[in-house]
N, CA, C and O of each residue as an XYZ file, in Angstrom:
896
protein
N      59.823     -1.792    -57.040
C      58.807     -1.404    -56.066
C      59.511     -0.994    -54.803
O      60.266     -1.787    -54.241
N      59.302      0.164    -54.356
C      59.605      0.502    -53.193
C      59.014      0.381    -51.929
O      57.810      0.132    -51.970
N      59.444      0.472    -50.978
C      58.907      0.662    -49.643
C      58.576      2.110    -48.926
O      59.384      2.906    -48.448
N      57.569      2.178    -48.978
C      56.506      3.257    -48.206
C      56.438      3.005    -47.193
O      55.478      2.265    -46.973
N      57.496      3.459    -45.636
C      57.454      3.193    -44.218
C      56.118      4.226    -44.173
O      55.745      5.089    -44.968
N      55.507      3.704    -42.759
C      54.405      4.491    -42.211
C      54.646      5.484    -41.796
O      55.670      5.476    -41.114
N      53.970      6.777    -41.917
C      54.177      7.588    -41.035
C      53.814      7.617    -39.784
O      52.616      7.370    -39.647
N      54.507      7.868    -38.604
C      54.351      7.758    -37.209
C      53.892      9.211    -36.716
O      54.558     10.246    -36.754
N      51.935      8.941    -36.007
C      51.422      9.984    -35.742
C      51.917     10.176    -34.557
O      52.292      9.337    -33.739
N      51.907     11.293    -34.494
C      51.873     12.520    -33.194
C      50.943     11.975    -32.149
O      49.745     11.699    -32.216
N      51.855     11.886    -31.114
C      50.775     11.340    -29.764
C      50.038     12.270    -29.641
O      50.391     13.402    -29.973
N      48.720     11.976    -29.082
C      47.211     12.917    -28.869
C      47.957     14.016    -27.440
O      48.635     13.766    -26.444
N      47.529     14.930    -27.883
C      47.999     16.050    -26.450
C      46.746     15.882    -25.844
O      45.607     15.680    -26.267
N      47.286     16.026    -24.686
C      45.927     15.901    -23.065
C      45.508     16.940    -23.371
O      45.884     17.889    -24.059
N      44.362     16.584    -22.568
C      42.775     17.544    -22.604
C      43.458     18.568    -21.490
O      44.325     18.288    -20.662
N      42.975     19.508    -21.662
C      43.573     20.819    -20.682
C      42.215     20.628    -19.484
O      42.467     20.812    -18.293
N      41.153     20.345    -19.818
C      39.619     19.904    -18.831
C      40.531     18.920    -17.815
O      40.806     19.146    -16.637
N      40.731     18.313    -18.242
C      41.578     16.612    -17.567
C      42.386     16.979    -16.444
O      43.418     17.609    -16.677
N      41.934     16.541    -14.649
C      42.874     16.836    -13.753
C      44.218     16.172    -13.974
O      44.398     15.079    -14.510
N      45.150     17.006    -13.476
C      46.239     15.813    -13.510
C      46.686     15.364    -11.802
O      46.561     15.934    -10.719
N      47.316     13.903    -12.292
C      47.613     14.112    -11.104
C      48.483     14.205    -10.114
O      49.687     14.121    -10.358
N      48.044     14.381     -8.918
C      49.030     15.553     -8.160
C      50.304     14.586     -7.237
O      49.802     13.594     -6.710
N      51.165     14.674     -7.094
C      52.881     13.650     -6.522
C      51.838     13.269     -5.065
O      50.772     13.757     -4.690
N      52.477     12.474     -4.651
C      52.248     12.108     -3.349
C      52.910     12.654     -1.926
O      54.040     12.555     -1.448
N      51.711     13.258     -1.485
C      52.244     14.216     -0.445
C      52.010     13.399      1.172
O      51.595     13.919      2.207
N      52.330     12.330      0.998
C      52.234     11.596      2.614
C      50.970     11.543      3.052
O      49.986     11.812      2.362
N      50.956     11.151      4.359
C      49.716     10.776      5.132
C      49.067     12.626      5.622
O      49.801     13.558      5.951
N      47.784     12.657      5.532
C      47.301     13.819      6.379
C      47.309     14.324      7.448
O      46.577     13.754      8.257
N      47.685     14.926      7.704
C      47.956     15.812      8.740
C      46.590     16.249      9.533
O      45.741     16.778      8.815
N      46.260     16.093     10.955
C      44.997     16.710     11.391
C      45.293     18.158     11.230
O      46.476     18.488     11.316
N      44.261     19.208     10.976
C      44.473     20.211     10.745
C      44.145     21.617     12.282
O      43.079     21.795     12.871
N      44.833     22.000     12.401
C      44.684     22.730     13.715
C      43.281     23.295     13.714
O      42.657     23.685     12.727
N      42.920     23.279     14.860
C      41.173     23.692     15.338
C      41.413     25.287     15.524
O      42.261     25.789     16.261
N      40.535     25.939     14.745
C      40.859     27.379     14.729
C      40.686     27.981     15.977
O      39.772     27.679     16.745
N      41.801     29.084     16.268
C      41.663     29.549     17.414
C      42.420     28.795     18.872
O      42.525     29.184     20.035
N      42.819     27.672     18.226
C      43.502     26.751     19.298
C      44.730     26.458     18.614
O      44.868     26.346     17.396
N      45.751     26.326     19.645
C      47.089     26.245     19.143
C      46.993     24.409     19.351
O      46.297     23.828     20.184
N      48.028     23.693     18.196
C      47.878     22.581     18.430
C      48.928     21.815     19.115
O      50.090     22.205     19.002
N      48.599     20.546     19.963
C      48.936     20.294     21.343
C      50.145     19.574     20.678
O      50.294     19.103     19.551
N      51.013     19.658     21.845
C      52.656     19.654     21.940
C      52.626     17.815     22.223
O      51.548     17.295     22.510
N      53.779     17.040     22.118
C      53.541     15.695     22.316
C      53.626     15.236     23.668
O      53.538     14.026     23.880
N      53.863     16.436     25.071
C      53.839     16.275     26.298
C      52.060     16.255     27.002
O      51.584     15.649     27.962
N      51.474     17.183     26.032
C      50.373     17.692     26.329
C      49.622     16.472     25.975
O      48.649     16.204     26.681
N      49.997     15.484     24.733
C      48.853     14.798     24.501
C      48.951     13.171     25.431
O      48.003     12.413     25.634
N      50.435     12.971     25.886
C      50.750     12.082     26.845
C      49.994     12.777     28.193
O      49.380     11.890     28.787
N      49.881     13.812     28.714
C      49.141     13.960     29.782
C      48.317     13.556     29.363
O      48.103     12.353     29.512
N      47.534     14.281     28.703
C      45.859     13.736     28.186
C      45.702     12.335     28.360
O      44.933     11.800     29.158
N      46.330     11.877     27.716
C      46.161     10.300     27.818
C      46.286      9.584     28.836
O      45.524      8.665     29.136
N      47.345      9.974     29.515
C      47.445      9.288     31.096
C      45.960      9.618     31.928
O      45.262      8.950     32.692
N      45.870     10.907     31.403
C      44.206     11.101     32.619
C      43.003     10.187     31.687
O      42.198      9.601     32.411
N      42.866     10.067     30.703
C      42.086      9.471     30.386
C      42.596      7.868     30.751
O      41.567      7.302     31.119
N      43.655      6.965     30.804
C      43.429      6.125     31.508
C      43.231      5.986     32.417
O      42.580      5.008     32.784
N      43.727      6.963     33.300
C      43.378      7.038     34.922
C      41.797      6.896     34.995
O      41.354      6.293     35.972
N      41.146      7.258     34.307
C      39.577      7.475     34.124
C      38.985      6.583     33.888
O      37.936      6.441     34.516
N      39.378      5.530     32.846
C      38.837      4.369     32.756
C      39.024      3.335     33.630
O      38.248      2.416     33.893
N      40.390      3.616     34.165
C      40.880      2.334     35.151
C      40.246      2.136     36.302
O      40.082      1.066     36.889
N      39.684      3.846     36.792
C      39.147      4.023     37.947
C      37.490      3.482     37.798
O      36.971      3.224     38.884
N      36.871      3.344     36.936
C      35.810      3.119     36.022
C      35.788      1.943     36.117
O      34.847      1.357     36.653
N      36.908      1.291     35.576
C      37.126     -0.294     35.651
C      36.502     -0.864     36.635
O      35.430     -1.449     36.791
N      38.064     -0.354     37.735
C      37.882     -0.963     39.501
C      36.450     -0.825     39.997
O      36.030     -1.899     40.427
N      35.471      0.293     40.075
C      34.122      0.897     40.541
C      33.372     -0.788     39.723
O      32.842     -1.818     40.139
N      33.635     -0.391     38.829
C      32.671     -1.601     38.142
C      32.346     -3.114     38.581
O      31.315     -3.783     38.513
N      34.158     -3.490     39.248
C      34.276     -4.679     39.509
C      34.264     -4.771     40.760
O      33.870     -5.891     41.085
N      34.593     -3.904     41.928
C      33.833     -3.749     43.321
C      32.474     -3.748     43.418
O      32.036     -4.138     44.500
N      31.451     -3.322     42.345
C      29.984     -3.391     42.651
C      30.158     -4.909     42.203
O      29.919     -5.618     43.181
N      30.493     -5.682     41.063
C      30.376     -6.983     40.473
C      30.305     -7.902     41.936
O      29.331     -8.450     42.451
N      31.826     -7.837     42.416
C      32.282     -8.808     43.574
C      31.311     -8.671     44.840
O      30.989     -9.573     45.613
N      30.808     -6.933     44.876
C      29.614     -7.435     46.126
C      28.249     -7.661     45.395
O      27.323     -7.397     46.163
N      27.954     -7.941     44.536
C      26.636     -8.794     43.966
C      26.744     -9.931     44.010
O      25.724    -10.518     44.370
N      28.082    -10.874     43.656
C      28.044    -11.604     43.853
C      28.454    -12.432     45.232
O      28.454    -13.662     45.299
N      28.786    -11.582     46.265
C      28.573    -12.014     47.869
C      26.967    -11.753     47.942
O      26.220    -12.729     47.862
N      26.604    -10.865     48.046
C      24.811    -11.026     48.396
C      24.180    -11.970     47.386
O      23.058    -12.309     47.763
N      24.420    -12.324     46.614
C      23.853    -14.156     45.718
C      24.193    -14.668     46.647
O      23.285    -14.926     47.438
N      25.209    -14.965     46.939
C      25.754    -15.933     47.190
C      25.357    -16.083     49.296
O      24.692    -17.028     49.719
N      25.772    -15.277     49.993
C      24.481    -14.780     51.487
C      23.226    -15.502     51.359
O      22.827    -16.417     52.080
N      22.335    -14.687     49.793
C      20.802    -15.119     50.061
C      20.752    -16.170     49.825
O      20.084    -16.908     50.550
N      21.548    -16.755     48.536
C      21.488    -18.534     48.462
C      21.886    -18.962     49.745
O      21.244    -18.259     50.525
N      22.157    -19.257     49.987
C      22.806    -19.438     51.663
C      21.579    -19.732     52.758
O      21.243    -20.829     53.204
N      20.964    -18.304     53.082
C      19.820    -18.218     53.570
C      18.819    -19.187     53.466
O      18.575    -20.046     54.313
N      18.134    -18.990     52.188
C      17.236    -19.864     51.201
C      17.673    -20.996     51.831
O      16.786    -21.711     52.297
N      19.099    -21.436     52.002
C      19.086    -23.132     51.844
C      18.670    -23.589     53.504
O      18.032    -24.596     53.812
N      19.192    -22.609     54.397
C      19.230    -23.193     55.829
C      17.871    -22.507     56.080
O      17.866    -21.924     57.164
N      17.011    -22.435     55.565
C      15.708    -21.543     55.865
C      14.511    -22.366     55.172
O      13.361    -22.328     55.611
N      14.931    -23.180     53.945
C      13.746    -23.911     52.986
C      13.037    -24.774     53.959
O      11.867    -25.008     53.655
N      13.606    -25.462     55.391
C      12.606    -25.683     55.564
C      11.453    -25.109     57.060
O      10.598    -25.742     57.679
N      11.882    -23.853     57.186
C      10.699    -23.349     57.849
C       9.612    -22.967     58.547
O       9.215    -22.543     59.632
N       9.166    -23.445     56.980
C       7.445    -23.855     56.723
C       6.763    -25.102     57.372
O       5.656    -25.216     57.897
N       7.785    -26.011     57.170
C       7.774    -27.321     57.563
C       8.164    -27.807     59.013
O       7.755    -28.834     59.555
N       8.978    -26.933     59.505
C       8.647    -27.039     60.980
C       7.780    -26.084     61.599
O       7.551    -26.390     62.769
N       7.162    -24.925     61.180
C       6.321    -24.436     61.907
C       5.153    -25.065     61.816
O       4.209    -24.550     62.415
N       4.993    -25.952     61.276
C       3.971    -26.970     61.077
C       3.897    -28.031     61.574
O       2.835    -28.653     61.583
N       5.206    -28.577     62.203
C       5.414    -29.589     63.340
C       5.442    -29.290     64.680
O       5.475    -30.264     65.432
N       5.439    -28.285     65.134
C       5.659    -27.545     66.570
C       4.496    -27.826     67.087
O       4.705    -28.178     68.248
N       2.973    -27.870     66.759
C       1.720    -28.305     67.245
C       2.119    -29.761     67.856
O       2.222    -30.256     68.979
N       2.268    -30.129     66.664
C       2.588    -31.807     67.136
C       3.095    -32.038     68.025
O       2.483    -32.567     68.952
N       4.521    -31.715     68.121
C       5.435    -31.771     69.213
C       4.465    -31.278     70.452
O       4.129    -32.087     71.317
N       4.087    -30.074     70.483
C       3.794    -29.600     71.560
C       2.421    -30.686     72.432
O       2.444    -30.981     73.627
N       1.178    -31.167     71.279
C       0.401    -32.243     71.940
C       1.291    -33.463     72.279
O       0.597    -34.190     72.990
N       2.387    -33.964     72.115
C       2.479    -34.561     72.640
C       3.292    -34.429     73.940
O       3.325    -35.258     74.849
N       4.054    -33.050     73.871
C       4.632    -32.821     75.310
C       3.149    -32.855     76.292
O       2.903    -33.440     77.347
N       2.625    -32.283     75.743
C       0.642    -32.244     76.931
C       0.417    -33.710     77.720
O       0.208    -33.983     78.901
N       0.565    -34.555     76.458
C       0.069    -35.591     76.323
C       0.649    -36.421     77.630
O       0.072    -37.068     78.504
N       1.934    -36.144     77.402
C       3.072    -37.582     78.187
C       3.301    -36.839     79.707
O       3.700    -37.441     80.703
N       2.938    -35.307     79.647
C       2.883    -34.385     81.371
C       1.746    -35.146     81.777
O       1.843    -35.664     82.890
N       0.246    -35.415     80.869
C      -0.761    -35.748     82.153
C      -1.115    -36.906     81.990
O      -2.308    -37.182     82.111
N      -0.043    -38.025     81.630
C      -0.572    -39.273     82.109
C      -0.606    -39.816     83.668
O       0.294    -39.406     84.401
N      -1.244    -40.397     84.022
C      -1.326    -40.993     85.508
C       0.278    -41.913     86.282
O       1.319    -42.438     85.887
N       0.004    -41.805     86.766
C       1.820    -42.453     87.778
C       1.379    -43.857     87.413
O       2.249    -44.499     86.824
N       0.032    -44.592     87.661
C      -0.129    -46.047     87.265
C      -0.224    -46.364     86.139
O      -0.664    -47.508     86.032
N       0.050    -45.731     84.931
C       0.555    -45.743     83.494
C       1.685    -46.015     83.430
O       1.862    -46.772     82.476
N       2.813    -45.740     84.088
C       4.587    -45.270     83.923
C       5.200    -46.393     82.788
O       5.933    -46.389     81.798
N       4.343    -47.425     83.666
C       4.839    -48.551     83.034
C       4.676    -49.602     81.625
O       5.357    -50.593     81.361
N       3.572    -49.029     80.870
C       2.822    -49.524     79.976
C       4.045    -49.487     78.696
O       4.933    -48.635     78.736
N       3.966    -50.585     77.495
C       4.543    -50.301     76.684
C       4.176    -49.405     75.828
O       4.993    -48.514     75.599
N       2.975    -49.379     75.175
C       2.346    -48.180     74.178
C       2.993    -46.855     74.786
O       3.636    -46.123     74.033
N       2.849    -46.554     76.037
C       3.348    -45.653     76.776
C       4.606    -44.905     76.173
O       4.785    -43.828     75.604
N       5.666    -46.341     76.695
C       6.743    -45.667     75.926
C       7.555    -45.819     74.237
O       8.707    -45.674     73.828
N       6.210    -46.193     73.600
C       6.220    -46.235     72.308
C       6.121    -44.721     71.968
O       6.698    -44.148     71.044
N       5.007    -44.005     73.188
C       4.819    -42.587     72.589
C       6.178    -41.820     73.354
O       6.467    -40.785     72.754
N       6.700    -41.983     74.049
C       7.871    -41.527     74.338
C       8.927    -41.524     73.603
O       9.674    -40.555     73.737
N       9.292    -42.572     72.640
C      10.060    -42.896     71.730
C      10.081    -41.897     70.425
O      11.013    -41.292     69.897
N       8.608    -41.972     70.099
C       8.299    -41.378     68.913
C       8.142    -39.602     69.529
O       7.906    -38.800     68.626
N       8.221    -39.207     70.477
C       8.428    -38.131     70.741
C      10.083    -37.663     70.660
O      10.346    -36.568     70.162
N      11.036    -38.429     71.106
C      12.347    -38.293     71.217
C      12.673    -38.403     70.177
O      13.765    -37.890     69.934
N      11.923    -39.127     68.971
C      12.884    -39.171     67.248
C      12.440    -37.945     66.848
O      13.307    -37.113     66.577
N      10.906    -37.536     66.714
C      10.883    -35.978     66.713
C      11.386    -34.936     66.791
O      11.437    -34.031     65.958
N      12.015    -35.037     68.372
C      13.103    -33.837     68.951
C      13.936    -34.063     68.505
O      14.618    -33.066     68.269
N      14.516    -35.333     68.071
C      15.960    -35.224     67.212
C      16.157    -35.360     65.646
O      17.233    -35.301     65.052
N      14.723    -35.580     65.021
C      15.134    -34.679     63.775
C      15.335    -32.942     63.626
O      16.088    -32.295     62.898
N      14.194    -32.457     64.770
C      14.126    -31.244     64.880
C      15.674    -30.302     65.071
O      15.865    -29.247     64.468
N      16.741    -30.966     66.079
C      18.011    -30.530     65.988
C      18.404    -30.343     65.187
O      18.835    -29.217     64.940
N      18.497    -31.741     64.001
C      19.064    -31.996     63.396
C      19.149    -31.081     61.953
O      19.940    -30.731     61.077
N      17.887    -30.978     62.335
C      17.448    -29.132     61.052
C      17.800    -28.061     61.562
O      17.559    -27.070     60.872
N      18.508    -27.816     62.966
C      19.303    -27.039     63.117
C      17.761    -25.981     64.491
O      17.979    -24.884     65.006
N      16.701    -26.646     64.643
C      15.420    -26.123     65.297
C      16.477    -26.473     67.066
O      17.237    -27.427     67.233
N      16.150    -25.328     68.146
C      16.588    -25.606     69.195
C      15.370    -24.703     69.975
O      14.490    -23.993     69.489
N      15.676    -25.015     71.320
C      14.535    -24.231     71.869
C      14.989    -23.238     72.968
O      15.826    -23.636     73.778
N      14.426    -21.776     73.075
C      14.520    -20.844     73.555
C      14.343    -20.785     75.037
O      13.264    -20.953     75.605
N      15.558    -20.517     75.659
C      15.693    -20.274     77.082
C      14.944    -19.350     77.988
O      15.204    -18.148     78.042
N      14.311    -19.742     78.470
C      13.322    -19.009     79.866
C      13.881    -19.180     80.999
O      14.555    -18.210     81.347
N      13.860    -20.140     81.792
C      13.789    -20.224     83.241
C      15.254    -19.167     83.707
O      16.439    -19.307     83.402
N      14.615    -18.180     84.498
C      16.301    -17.888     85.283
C      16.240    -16.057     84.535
O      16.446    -15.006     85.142
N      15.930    -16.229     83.249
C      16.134    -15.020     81.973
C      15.569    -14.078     81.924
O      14.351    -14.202     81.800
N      16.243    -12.432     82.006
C      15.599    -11.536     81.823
C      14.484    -11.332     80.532
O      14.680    -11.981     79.505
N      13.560    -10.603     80.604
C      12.862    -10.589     79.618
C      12.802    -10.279     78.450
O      12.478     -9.097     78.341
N      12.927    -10.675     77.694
C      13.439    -10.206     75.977
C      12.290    -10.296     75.292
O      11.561    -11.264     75.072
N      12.201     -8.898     74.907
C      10.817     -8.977     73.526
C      11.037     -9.766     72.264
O      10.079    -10.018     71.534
N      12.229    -10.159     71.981
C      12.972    -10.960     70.834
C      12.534    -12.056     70.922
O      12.132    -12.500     69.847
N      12.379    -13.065     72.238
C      12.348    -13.900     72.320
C      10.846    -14.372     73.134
O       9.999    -15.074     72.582
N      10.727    -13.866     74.465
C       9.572    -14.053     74.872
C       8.400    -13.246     74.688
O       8.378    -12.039     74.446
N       7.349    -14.088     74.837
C       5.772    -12.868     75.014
C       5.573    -13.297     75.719
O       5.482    -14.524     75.770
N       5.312    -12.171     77.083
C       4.362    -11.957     78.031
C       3.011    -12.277     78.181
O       2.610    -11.113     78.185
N       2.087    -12.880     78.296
C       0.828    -13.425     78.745
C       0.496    -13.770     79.762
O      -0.498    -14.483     79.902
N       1.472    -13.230     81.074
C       0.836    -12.975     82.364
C       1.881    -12.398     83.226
O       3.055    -12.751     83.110
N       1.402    -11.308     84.299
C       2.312    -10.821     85.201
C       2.096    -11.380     86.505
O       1.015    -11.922     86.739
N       3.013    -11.315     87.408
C       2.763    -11.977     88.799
C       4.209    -11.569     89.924
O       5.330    -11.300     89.491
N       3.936    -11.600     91.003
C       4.375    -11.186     91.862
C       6.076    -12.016     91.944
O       6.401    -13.202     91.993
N       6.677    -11.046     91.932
C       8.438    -11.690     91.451
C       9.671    -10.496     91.390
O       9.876     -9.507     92.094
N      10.240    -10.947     90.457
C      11.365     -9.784     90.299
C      10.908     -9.198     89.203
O      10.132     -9.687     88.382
N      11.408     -8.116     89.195
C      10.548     -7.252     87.920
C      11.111     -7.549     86.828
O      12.313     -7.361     86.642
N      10.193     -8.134     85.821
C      11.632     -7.874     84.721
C      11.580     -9.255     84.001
O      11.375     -9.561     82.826
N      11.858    -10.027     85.203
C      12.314    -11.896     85.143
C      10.816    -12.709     84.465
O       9.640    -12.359     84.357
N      11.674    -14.077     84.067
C      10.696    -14.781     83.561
C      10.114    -15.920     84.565
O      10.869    -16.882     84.421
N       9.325    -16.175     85.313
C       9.452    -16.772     86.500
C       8.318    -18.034     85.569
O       8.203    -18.867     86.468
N       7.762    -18.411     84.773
C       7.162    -19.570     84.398
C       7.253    -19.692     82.976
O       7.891    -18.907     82.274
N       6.637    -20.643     82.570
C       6.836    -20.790     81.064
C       5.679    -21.343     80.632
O       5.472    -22.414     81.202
N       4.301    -20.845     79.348
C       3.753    -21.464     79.600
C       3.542    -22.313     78.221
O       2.750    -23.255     78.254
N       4.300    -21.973     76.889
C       4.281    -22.706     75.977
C       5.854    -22.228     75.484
O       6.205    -21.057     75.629
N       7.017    -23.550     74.716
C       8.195    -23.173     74.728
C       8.295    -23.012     73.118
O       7.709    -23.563     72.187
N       9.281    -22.029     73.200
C       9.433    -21.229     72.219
C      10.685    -21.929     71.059
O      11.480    -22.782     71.454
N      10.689    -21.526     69.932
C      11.761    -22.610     69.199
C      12.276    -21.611     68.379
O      11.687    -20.584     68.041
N      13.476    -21.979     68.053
C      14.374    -20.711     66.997
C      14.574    -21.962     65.765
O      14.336    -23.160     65.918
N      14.969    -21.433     64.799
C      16.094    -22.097     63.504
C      16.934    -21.412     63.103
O      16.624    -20.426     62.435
N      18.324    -21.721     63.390
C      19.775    -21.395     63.613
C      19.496    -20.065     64.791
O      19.179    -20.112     65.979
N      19.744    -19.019     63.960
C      19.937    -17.944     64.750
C      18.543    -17.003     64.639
O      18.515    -15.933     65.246
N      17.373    -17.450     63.828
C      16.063    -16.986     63.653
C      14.822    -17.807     64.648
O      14.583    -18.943     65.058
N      14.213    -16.360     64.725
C      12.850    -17.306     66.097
C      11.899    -17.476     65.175
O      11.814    -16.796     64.152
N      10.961    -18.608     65.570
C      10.334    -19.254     64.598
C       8.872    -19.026     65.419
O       7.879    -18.569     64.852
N       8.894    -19.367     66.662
C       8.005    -19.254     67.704
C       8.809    -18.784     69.194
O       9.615    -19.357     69.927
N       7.912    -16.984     69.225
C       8.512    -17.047     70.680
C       7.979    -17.768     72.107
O       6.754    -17.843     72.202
N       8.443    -18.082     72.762
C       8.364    -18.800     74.208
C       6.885    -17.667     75.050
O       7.137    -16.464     74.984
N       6.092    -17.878     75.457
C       4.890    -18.056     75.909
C       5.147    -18.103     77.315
O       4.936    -19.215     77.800
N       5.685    -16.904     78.405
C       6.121    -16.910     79.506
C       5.420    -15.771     80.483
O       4.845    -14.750     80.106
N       5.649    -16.276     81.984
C       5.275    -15.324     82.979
C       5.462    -14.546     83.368
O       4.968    -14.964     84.416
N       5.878    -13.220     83.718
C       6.799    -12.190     84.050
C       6.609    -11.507     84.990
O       5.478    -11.031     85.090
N       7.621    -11.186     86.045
C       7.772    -10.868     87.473
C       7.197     -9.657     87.538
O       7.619     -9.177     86.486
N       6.532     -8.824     88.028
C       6.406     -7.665     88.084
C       6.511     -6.828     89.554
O       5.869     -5.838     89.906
N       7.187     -7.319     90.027
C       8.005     -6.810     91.778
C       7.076     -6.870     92.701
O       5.931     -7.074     92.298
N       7.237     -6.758     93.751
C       6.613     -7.080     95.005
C       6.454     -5.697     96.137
O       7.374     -4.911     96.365
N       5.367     -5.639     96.629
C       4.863     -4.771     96.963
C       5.865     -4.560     98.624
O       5.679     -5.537     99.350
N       6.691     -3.636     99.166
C       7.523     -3.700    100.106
C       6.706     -4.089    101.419
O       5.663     -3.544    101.782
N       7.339     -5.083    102.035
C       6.700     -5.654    103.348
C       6.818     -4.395    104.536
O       7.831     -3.808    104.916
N       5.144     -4.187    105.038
C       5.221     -3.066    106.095
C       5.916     -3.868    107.508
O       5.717     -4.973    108.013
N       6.794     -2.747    107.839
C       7.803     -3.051    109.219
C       6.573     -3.348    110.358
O       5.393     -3.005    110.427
N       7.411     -4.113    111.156
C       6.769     -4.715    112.542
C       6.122     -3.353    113.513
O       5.081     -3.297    114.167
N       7.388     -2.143    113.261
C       7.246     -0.786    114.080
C       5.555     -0.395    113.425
O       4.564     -0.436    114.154
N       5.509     -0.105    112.256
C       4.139      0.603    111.891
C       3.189     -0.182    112.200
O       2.133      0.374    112.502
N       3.224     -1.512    112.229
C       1.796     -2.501    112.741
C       1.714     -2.363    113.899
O       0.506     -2.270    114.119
N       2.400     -2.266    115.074
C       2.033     -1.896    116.447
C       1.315     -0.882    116.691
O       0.188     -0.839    117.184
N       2.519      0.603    116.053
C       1.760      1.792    116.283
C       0.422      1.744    116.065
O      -0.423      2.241    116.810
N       0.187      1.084    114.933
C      -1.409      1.141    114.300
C      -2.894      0.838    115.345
O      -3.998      1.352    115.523
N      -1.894     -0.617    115.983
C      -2.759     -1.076    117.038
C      -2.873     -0.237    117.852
O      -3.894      0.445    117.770
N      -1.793      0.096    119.077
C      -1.719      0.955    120.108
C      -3.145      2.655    119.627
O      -4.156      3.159    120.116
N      -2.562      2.779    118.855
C      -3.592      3.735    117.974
C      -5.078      3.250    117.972
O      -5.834      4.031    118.549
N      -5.624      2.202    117.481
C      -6.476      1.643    117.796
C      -7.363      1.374    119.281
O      -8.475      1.531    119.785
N      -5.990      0.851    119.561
C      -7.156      0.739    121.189
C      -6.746      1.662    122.004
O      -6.759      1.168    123.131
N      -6.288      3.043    122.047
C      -6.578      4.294    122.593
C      -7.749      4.694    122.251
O      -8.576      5.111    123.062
N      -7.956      4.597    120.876
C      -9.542      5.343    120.578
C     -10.516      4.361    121.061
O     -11.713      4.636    121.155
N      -9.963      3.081    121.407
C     -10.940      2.401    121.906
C     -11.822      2.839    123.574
O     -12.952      2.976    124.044
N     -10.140      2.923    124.014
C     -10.541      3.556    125.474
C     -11.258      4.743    125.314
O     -12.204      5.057    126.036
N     -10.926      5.263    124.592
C     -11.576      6.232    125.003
C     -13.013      6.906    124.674
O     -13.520      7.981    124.996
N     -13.608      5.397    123.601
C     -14.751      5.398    123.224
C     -15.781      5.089    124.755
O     -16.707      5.760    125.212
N     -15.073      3.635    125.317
C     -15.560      3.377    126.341
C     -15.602      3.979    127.467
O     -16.325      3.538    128.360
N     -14.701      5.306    127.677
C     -14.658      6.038    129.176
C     -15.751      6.882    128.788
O     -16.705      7.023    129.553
N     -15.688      7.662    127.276
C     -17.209      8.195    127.403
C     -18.862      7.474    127.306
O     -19.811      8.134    126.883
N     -18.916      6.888    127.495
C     -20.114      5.190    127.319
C     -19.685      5.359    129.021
O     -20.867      5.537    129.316
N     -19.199      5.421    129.953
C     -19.362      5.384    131.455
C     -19.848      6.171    131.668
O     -21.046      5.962    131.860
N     -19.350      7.721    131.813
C     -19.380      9.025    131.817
C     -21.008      9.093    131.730
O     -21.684      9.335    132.729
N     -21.614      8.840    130.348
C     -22.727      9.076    129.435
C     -23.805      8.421    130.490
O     -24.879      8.992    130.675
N     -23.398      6.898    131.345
C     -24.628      6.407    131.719
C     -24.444      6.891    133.437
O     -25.434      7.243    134.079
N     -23.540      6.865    133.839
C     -23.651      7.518    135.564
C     -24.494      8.989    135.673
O     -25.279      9.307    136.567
N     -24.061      9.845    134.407
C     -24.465     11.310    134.605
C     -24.839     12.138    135.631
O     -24.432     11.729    136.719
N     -25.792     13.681    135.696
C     -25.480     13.816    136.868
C     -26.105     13.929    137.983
O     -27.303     14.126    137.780
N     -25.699     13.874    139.587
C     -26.151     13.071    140.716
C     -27.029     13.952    141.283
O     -27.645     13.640    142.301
């Protein structure tokens, strides 16, 4: 018995349909934009430098508006805090003020009473919480007139201008007026006529006098 080796078929030939495929040709290349020559490696380092210049400048703009938003927070919080309370002293200023009324028109034979100066007491802790909130009170006597600070509610014979009385006092908090001061205001003085024109006036006077009376003689002798 012999041995019958196999016959060894013929490998299958490729389909001619069948892509083949193609060696490896590296990474892609961008392809030039028609009509434009494509940019040199100086050209695209400019480019780039201006485009950071662009953002950086972009940057900074961004973070200069940031840093002053957060100063004006930080101002109005501020405000808010030395300002919250206000409300609360424009609501004590009555008070205060009846009792400044109060302790001007007591009688001289009072001076001495204790209740007396119980209300004196409790007036002075008043005024010194009121400091203490930072409330002070607005200068008149001596002071030209400031619409900021004072209102006018009466004129009177003075220096023009000046505050010559006071008639309800005015209160600020810190550097804000809360109530302005309630004052008198000078409005100048009419120039004093000289000693010379009051004589003349007279002398003037009693010439026409005489001479009312020489005709009143004249009138009753008539003629002889």
């Amino acid at each position: 018995m012999t041995d019958n080796p196999r016959k060894q078929e013929p490998p299958p030939e490729p389909d001619a349909g069948a892509a083949r495929p193609e060696p490896d040709a590296g990474p892609a290349r961008p392809e030039p934009v028609e009509g434009r020559a494509p940019e040199s490696p100086e050209e695209q380092l400019a480019r780039a430098r201006e485009d950071a210049q662009k953002y950086l400048g972009n940057w900074q703009r961004a973070e200069a508006d940031f840093q002053n938003y957060k100063k004006r927070v930080e101002q109005e919080r501020d405000e808010n805090r030395r300002f919250a309370s206000a409300a609360l002293v424009m609501n004590t200023l009555p008070i205060l003020d009846d009792l400044e009324r109060a302790l001007m028109s007591v009688d001289a034979h009072l001076a001495g009473l204790t209740w007396l100066d119980g209300v004196r007491l409790i007036y002075r802790k008043l005024q010194l919480i009121l400091e203490n909130a930072g409330v002070s009170a607005i200068e008149v006597e001596g002071q030209q007139f400031d619409p900021r600070y004072h209102e006018a509610v009466m004129h009177a014979d003075g220096p023009e201008g000046k505050v010559l009385a006071e008639v309800q006092r005015g209160y600020k908090l810190h550097d804000r007026v809360l109530r302005p001061a309630m004052v008198v205001v000078g409005k100048g003085k009419e120039e004093p006529k000289t000693e010379e024109e009051g004589s003349g006036k007279k002398e003037e006077g009693r010439g026409t006098e005489d001479e009312e009376g020489e005709g009143k003689e004249e009138g009753k002798q008539g003629p002889t």
